[in-house]
C-alpha positions as CSV (number, residue, x, y, z in Angstrom):
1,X,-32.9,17.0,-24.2
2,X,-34.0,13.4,-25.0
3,X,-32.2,10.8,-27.2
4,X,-32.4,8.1,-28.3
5,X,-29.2,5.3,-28.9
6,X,-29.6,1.4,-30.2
7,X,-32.5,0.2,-27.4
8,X,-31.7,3.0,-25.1
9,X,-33.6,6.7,-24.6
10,X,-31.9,9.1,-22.2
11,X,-33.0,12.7,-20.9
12,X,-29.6,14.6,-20.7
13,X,-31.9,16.7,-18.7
14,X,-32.9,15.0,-15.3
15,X,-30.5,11.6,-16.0
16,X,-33.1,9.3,-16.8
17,X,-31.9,6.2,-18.8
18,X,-34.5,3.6,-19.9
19,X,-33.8,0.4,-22.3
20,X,-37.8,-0.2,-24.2
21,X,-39.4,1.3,-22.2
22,X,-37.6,-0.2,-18.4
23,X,-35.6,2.5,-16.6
24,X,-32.5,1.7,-15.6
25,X,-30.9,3.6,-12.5
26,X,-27.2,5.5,-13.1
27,X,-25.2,6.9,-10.6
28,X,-24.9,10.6,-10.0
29,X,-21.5,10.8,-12.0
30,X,-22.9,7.8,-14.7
31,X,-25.5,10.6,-15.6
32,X,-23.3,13.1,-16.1
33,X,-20.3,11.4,-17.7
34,X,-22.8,9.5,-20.0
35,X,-24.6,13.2,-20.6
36,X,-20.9,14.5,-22.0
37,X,-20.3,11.7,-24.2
38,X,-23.7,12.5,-25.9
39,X,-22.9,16.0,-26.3
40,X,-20.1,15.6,-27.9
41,X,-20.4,12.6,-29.5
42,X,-17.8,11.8,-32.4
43,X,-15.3,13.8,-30.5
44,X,-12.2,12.0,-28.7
45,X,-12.3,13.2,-25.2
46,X,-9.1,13.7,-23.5
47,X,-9.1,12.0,-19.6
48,X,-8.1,15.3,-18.6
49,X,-10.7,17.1,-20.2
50,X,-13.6,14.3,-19.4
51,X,-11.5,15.0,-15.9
52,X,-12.4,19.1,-16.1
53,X,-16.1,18.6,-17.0
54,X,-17.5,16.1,-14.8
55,X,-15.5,15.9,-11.8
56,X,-15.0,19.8,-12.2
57,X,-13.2,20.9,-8.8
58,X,-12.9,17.1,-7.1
59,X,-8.8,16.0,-7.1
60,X,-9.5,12.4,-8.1
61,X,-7.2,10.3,-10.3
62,X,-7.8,8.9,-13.7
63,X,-8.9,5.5,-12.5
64,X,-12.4,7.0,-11.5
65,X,-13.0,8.1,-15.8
66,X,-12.0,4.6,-16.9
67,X,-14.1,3.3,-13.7
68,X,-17.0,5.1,-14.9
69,X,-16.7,4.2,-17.9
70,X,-16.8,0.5,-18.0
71,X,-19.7,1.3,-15.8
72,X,-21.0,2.8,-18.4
73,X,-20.2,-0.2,-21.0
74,X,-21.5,-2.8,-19.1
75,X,-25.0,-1.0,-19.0
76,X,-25.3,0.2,-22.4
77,X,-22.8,-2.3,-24.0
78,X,-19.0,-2.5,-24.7
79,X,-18.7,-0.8,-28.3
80,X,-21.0,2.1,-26.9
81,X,-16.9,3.9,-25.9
82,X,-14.0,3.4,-27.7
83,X,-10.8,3.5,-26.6
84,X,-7.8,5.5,-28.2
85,X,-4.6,4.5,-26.9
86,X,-2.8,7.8,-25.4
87,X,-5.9,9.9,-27.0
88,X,-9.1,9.1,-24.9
89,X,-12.5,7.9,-25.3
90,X,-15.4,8.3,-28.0
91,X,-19.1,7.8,-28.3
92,X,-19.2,5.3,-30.8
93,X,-23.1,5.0,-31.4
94,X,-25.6,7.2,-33.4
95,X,-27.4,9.3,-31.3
96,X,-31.3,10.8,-32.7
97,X,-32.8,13.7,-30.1
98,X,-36.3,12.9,-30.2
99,X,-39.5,14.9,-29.1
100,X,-41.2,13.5,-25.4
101,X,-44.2,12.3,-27.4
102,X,-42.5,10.3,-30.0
103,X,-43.3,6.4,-29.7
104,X,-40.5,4.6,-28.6
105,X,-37.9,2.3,-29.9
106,X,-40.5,0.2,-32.5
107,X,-40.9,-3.3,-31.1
108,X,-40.6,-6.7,-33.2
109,X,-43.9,-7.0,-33.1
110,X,-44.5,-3.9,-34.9
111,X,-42.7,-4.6,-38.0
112,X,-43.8,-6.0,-41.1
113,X,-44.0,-9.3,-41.9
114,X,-40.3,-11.1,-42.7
115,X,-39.5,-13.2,-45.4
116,X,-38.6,-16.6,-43.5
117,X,-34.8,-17.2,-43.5
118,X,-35.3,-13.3,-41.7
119,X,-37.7,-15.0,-39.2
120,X,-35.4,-18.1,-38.8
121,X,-32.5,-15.8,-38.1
122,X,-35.0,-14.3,-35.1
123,X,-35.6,-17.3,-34.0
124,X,-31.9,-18.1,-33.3
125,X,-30.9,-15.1,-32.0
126,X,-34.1,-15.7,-29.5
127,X,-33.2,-19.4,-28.6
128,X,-29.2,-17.8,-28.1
129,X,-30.6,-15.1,-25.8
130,X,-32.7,-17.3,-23.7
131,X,-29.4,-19.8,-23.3
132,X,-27.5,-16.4,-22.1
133,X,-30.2,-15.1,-20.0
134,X,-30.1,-19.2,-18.8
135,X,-26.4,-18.6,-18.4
136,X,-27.0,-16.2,-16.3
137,X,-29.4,-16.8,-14.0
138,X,-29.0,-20.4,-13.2
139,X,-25.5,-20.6,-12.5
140,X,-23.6,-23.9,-11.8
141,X,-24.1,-24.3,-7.6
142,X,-21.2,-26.3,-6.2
143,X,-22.3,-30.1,-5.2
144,X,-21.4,-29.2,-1.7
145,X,-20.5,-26.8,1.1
146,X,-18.4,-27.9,4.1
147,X,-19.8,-26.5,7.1
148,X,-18.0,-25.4,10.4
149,X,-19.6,-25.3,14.0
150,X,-21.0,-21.8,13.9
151,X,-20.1,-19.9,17.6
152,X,-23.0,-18.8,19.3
153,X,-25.6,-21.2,18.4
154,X,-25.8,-24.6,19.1
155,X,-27.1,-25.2,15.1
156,X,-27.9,-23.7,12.0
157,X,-30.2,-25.7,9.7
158,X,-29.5,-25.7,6.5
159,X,-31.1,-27.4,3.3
160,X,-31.0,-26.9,-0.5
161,X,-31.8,-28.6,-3.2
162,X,-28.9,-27.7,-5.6
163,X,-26.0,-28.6,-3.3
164,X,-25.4,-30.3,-0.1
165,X,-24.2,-29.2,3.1
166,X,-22.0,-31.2,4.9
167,X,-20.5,-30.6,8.3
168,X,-16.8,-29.8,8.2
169,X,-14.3,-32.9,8.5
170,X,-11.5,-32.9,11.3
171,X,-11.7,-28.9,11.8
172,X,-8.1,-27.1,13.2
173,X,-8.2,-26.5,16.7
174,X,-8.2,-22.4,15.6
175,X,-11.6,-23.4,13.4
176,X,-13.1,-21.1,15.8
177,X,-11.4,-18.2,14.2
178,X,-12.8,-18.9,10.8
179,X,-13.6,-15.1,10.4
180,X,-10.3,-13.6,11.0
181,X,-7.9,-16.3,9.4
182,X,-10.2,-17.9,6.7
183,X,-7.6,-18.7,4.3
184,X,-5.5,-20.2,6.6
185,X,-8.2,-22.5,7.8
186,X,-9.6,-23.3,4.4
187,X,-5.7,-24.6,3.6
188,X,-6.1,-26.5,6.8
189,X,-8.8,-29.0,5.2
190,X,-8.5,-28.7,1.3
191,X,-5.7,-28.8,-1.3
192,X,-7.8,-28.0,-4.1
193,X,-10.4,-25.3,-4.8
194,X,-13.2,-27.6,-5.1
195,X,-14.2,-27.7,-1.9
196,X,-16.1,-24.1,-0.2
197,X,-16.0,-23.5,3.5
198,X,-18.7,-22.0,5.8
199,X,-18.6,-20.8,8.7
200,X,-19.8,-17.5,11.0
201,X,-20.5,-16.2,14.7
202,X,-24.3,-15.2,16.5
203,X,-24.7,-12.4,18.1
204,X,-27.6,-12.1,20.3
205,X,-29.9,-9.0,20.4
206,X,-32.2,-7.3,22.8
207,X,-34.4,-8.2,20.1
208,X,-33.4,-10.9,17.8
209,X,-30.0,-11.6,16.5
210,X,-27.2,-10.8,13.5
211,X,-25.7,-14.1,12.1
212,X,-22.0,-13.1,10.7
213,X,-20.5,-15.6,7.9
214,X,-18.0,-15.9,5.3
215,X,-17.9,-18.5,2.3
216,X,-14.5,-19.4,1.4
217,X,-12.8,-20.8,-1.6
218,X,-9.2,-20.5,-1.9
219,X,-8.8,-16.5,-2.3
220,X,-12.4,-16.0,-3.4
221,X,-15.1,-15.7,-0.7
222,X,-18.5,-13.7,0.1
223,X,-18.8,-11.9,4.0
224,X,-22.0,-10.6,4.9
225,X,-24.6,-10.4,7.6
226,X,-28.2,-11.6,8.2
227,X,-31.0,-10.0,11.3
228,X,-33.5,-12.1,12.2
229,X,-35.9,-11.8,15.0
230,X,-36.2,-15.5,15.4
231,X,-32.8,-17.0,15.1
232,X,-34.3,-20.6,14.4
233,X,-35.2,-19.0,11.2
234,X,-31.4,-18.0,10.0
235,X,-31.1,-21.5,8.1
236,X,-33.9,-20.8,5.9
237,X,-32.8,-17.0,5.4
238,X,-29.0,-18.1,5.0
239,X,-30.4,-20.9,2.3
240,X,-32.3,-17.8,0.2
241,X,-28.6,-15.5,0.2
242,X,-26.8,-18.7,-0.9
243,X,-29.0,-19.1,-4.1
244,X,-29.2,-15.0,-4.5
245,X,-24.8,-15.7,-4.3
246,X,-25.6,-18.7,-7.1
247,X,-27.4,-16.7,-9.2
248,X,-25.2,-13.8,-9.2
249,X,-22.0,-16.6,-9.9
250,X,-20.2,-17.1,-7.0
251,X,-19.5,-20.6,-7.5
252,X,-18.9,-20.9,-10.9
253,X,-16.1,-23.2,-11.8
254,X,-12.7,-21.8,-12.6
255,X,-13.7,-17.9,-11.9
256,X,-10.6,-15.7,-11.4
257,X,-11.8,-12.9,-8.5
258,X,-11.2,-10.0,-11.7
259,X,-14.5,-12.0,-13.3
260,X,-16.3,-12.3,-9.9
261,X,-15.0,-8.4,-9.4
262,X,-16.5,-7.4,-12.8
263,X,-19.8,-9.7,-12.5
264,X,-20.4,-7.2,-8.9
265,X,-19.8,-3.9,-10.9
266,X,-22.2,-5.1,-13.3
267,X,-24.7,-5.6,-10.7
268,X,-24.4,-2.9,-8.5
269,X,-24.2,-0.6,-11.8
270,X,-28.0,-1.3,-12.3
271,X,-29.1,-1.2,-8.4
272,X,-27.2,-0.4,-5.2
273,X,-26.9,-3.6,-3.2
274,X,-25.3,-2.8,0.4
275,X,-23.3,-5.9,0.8
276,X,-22.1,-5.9,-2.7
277,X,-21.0,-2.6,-2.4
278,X,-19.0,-3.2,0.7
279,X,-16.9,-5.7,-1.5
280,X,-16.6,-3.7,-4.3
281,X,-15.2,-0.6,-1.5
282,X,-13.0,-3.1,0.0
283,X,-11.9,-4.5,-3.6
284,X,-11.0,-0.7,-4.8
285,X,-9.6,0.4,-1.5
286,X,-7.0,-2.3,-1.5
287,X,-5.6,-1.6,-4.7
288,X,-5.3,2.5,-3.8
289,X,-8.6,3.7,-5.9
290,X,-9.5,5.4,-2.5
291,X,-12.1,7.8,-4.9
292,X,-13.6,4.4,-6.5
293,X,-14.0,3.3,-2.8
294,X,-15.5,6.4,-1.5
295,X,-18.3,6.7,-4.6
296,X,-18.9,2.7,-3.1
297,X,-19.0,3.6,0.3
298,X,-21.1,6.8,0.1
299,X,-23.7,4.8,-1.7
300,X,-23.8,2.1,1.0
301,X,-24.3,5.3,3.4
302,X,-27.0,7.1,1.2
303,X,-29.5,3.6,1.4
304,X,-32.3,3.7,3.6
305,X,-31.4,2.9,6.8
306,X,-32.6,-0.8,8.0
307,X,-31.9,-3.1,10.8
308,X,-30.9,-5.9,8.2
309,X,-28.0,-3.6,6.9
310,X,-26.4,-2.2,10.0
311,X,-23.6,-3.8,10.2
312,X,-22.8,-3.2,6.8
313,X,-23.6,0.3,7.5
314,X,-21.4,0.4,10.1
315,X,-18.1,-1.1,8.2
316,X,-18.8,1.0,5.1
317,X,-18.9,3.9,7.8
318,X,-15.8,2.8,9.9
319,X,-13.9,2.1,6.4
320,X,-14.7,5.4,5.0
321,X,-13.4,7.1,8.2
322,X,-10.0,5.1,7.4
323,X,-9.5,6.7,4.3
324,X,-10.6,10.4,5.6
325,X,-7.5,9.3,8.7
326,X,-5.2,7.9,5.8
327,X,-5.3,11.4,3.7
328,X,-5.2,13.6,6.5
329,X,-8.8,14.6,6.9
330,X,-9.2,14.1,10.7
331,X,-12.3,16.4,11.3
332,X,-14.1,14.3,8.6
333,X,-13.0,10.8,9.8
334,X,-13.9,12.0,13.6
335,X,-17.1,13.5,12.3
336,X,-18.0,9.6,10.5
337,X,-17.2,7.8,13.6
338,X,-19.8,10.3,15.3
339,X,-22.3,9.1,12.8
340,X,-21.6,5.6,13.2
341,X,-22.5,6.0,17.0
342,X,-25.6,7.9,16.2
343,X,-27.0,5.5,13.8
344,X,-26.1,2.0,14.7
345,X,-27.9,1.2,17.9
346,X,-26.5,-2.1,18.5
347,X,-23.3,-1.9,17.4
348,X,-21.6,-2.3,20.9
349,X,-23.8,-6.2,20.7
350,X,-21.8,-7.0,17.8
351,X,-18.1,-7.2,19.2
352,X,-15.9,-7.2,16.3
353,X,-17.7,-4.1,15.5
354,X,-16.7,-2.3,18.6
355,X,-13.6,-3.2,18.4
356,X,-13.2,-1.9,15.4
357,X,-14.5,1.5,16.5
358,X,-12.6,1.5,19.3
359,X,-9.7,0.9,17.4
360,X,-10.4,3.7,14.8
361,X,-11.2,6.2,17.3
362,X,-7.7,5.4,19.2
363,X,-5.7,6.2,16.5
364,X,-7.7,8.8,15.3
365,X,-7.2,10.6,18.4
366,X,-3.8,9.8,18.4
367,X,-3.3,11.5,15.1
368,X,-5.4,14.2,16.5
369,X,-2.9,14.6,19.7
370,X,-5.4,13.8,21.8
371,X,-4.5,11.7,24.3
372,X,-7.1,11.8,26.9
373,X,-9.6,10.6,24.2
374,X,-6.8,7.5,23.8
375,X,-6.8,7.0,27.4
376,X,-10.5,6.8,27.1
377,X,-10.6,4.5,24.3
378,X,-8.1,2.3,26.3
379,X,-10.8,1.8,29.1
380,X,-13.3,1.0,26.5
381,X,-10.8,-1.7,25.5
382,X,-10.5,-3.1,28.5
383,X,-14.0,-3.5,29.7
384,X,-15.1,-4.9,26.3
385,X,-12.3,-7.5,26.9
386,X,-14.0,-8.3,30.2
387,X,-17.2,-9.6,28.2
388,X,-18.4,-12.7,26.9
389,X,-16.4,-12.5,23.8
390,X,-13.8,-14.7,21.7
391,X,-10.4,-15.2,22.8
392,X,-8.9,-14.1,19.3
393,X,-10.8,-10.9,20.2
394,X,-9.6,-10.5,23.7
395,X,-6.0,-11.1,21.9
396,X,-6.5,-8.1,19.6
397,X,-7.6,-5.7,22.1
398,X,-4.4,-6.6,24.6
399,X,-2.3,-5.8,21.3
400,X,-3.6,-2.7,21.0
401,X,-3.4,-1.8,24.3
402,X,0.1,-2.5,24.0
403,X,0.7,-0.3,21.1
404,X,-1.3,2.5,22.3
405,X,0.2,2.3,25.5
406,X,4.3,2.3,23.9
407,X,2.9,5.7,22.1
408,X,1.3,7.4,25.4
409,X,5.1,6.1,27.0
410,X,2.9,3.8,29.6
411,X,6.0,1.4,29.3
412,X,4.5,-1.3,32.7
413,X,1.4,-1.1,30.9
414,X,2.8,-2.2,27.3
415,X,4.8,-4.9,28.5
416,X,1.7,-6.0,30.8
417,X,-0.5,-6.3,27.9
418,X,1.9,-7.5,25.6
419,X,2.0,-10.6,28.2
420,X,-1.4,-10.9,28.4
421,X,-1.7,-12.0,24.6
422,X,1.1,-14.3,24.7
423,X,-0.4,-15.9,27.4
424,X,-3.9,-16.0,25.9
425,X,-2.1,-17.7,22.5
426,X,-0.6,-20.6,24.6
427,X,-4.0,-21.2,26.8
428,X,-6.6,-20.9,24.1
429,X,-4.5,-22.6,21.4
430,X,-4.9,-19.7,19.2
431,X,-3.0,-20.0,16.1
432,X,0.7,-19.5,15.8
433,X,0.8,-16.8,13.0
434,X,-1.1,-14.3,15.8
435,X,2.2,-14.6,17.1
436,X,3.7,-11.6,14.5
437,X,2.4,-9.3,16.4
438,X,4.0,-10.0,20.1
439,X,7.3,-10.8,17.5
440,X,6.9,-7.1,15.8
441,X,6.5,-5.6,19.4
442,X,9.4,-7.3,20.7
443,X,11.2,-5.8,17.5
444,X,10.2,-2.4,17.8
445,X,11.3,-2.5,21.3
446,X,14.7,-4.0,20.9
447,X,17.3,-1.6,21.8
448,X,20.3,-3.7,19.3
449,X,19.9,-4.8,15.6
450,X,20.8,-8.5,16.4
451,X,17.5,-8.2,18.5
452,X,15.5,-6.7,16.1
453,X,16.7,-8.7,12.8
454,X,16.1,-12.2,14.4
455,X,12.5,-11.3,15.9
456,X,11.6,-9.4,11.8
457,X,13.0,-12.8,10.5
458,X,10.5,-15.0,13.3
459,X,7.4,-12.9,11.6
460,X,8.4,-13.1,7.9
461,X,8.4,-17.4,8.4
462,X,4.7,-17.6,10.0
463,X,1.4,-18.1,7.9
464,X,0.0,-14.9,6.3
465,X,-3.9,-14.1,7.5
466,X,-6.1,-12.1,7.4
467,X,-5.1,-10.1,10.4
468,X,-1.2,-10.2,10.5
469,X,-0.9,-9.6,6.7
470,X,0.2,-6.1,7.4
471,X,2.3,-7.3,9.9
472,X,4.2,-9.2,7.8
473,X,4.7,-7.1,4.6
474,X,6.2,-4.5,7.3
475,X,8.6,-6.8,8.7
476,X,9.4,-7.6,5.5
477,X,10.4,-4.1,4.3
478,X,11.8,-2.8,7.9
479,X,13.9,-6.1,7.6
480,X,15.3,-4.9,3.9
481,X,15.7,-1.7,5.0
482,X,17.7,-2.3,8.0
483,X,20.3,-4.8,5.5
484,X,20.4,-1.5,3.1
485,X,21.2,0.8,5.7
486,X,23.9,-1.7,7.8
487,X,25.4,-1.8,4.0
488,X,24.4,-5.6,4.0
489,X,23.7,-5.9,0.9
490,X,24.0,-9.8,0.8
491,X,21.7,-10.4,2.8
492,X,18.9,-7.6,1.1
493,X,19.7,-9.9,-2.3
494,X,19.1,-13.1,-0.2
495,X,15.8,-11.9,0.9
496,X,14.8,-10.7,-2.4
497,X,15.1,-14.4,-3.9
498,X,14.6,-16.6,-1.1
499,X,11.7,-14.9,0.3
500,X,9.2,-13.8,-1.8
501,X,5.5,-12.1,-0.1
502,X,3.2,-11.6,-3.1
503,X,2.0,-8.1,-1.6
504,X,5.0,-6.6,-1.2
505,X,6.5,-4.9,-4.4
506,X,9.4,-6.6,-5.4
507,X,10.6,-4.4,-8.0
508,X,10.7,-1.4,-5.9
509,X,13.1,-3.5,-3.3
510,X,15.2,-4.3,-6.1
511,X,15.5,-0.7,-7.6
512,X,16.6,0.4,-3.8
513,X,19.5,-2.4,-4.0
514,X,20.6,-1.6,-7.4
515,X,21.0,1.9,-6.1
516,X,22.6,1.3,-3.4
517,X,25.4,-1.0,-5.6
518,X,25.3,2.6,-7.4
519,X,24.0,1.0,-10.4
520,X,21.5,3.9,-11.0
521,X,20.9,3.3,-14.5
522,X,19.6,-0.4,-14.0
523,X,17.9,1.1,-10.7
524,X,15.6,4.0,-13.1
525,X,14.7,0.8,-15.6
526,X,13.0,-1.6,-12.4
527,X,11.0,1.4,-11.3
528,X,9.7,2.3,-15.4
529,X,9.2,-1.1,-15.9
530,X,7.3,-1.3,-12.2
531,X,5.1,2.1,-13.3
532,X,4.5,1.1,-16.2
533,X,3.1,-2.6,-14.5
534,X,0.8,-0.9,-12.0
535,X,-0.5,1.1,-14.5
536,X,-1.5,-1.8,-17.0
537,X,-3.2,-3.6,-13.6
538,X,-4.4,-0.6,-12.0
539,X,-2.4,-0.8,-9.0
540,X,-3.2,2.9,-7.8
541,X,-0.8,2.4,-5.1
542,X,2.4,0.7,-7.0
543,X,2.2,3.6,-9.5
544,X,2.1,6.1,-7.0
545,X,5.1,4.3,-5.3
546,X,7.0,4.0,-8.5
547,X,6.4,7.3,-9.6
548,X,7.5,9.4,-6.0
549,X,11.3,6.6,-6.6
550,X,11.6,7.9,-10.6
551,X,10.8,11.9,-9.4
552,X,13.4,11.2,-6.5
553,X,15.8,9.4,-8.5
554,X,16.1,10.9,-12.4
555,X,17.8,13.7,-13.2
556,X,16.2,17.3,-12.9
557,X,16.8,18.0,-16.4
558,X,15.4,14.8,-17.8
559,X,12.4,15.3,-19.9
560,X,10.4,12.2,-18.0
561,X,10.9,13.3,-14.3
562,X,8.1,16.3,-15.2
563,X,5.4,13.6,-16.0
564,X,5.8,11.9,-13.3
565,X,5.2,14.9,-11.0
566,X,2.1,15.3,-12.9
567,X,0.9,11.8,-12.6
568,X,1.7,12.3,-8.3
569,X,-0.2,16.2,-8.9
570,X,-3.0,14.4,-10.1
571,X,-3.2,11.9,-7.5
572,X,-3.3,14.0,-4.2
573,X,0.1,13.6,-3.8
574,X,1.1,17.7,-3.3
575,X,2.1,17.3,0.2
576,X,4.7,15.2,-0.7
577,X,5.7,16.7,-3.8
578,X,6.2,19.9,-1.6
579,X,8.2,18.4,1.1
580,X,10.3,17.0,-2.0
581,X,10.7,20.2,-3.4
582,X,11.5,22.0,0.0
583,X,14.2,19.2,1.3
584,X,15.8,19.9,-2.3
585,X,15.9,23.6,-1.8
């Protein structure tokens, strides 16, 4: 069937979607979710019944319909759906079915002639769309970009007209490791989030090379890769993806990341753009919309293959084989890292890369009880350290050595690799905060809580990055949980108000310590009020949290405690609810 809407014509039939005549690409679950709306338009649709008819069998949570959906706005335009608070969504524009042959959507130029305050009226609305489209497409550039010495080549030329770039002032000693703290080294040389940061890492080919970098501003950034046979040529390609970033509004002034975050969906809504789909995974996956991340990832996967977009290739492949591990799904995670092998020639040239892989595979197996393929992965650790690669990566692969050897019960071989970093901090003057990870080892080996509560507090005091992040938060909590258990439940208060890590979530803490004061009332109101916050940001993760504390906590009788095991039902959490329900009897 084909219909047409304001500008739009769409063919229910094969998902075809054009705006005057210009087709415009939708996503497999775009077409039908779009389709739906059409077919019954003026009808509120329930999430659970939009749920039923386009996702069908797939468990996927109620994030993925409003997901869609503002895909759908930002195509078509906002007022297309409207919203009914606890009701669902409705087509909000006329919709004509039209024959194949009928002319399309009549053109300015084909209408009669207008009286003139008409024409005038035309004329501003055509001066106000070319200052939007301006807007748009020539967006403010920042007047300059501090550069960092980039490892692996002796220089990168760079040039543009819109900004300068200007060579880094009085780097950190750890500049080096611009890619895996960039945060921390951005605070190093600004106060204010004028100033963006460059910086990146060569690696050399058997033919050509892949130039890794990140721009940094505060929290907001941009990673990605470039290939180029001729690595004298990367300034000129790195100049073209800085004014493709300035077009798409990376550096506009005063941009909170949910505006850069919506700008991406927007883009990637009307064409599949590897690199942007990466962030958009990354962005999703972080904030528990493992479905969102997946639809992100799997179109990063179905692209044509090309040597440009191999490494992204490869990290969309390795993430998506996290999430498979994360929910239990080892055949299918084991089955991506075989792909990622098959596919990506030169992965082992980039070393962060294989480090990753080896990484994933370790624990895979180890979740697989496997331990032969550990052993195995171990060795591949080891020789990679042996190669010409950076210190901060010869430190990560002795850490997990060290972990992977406490799980196999190689205890000589832990404490011998656990060494090894320390000594590699000290001689290559690698930042202090890598030190949370010899600190959480120490910890989790401690035989005596004294031990274990002064190395937890050591971690919790050292700069956050991107590496040790995790580290952190999970001092954090093992720290809270070891006051709540010990019945020291000064000290669990203290460390709710004099240490505060923006990741962790707070009000969940604090429900635990109300409870534990037997104040269970007070407890019950943290964790609605902390649902009922994840929910407004869509925090799949804090809700899910939130929810499993109210179903364990609230009466069996109470009316509420039945929603929330719906909410969890909905969101793949039956494994759990069904140890819950066994444990209770």
């Amino acid at each position: 069937m084909l219909v047409e809407f304001d500008k739009f014509r769409f063919n229910t039939d094969n998902g075809l979607l054009t705006c005057e005549g210009k087709s415009i690409y939708l996503k497999p679950k775009q077409q039908a979710l779009l389709t739906f709306f059409i077919e019954h338009a003026g009808t509120t649709l329930s999430k659970e019944r939009i749920l039923e008819s386009v996702w069908q069998e797939r468990i996927v949570s109620e994030q993925v319909v409003f997901q869609t959906i503002s895909q759908l706005r930002a195509i078509i335009g906002e007022r297309a759906v409207q919203t009914y608070s606890r009701r669902g969504y409705k087509w909000n524009l006329p919709v004509q079915q039209v024959t194949s042959d009928s002319p399309p959507i009549p053109a300015l130029k084909n209408q009669i002639k207008m009286p003139k305050r008409t024409l005038m009226t035309v004329i501003a609305l055509g001066i106000f769309t070319l200052c939007l489209w301006l807007s748009r497409n020539l967006q403010p550039a920042p007047e300059s970009i501090h550069v960092l010495p980039f490892n692996g080549i002796s220089e990168v030329a760079l040039t543009n007209s819109s900004y300068d770039f200007v060579p880094a002032a009085h780097p950190p000693a750890f500049a080096s490791d611009f890619l895996t703290m960039p945060i921390l080294v951005w605070h190093e040389l600004f106060a204010d989030k004028t100033h963006w940061l460059l910086g990146g890492r060569v690696y050399r080919l058997d033919k050509g090379a892949v130039l890794e970098f990140r721009l940094q501003n505060g929290d907001q950034y941009w990673h990605d890769y470039i290939f180029s046979l001729d690595p004298t040529q990367f300034g000129v390609l790195l100049n073209k993806k800085m004014t493709e970033l300035q077009k798409l509004g990376l550096f506009k002034k005063n941009q909170t990341s949910a505006h850069w975050v919506s700008l991406l969906r927007e883009q990637s809504a009307h064409a599949s753009q590897a690199s942007i789909d990466l962030f958009l995974a990354n962005h999703f996956n972080e904030l528990g919309h493992t479905d969102t991340a997946l639809a992100y990832l799997n179109s990063i996967l179905a692209l044509p293959k090309t040597v440009e977009d191999t490494p992204i290739y490869a990290r969309a492949a390795l993430q998506k084989a996290l999430i498979y591990k994360h929910s239990g799904q080892y055949d299918r995670a084991l089955e991506t890292l075989n792909d990622v092998d098959a596919k990506t020639d030169f992965i082992a040239l980039i070393w962060p890369l294989k480090l990753e892989l080896i990484k994933a595979r370790a624990f895979l197996a180890y979740a697989m009880r496997d331990s032969e393929q550990v052993s195995a992965q171990l060795n591949l650790g080891a020789a990679l350290a042996k190669q010409n690669i950076d210190a901060i990566g010869r430190f990560q692969l002795h850490i997990l050595d060290s972990i992977l050897s406490a799980k196999l019960g190689l205890n000589e071989r832990k404490y011998v690799q656990l060494n090894e970093a320390q000594q590699l901090i000290t001689e290559q003057r690698l930042h202090p905060a890598n030190l949370a990870f010899i600190y959480l080892h120490y910890a989790l080996f401690a035989s005596d809580n004294d031990t274990v509560i002064k190395y937890l507090n050591k971690i919790i005091e050292l700069p956050r990055t991107q590496n040790n992040f995790w580290v952190l938060d999970d001092a954090y909590e093992r720290l809270f949980d070891l006051y709540i258990k010990a019945d020291m439940l000064t000290q669990a208060h203290a460390l709710l108000v004099t240490k505060k890590i923006q990741t962790v979530n707070h009000n969940l803490l604090r429900a635990r310590l109300l409870l534990a004061q037997n104040q269970t009332q007070q407890a019950i109101a943290v964790l609605e009020q902390s649902y009922q916050q994840s929910q407004r940001e869509f925090d799949k993760n804090g809700s899910i949290n939130a929810a499993r504390a109210l179903y364990q906590y609230l009466d069996k009788q109470d009316s509420k405690r039945q929603l929330y095991h719906d909410f969890l039902q909905r969101n793949g959490e039956q494994k759990w609810l069904e140890r819950q329900h066994n444990e209770q009897g």
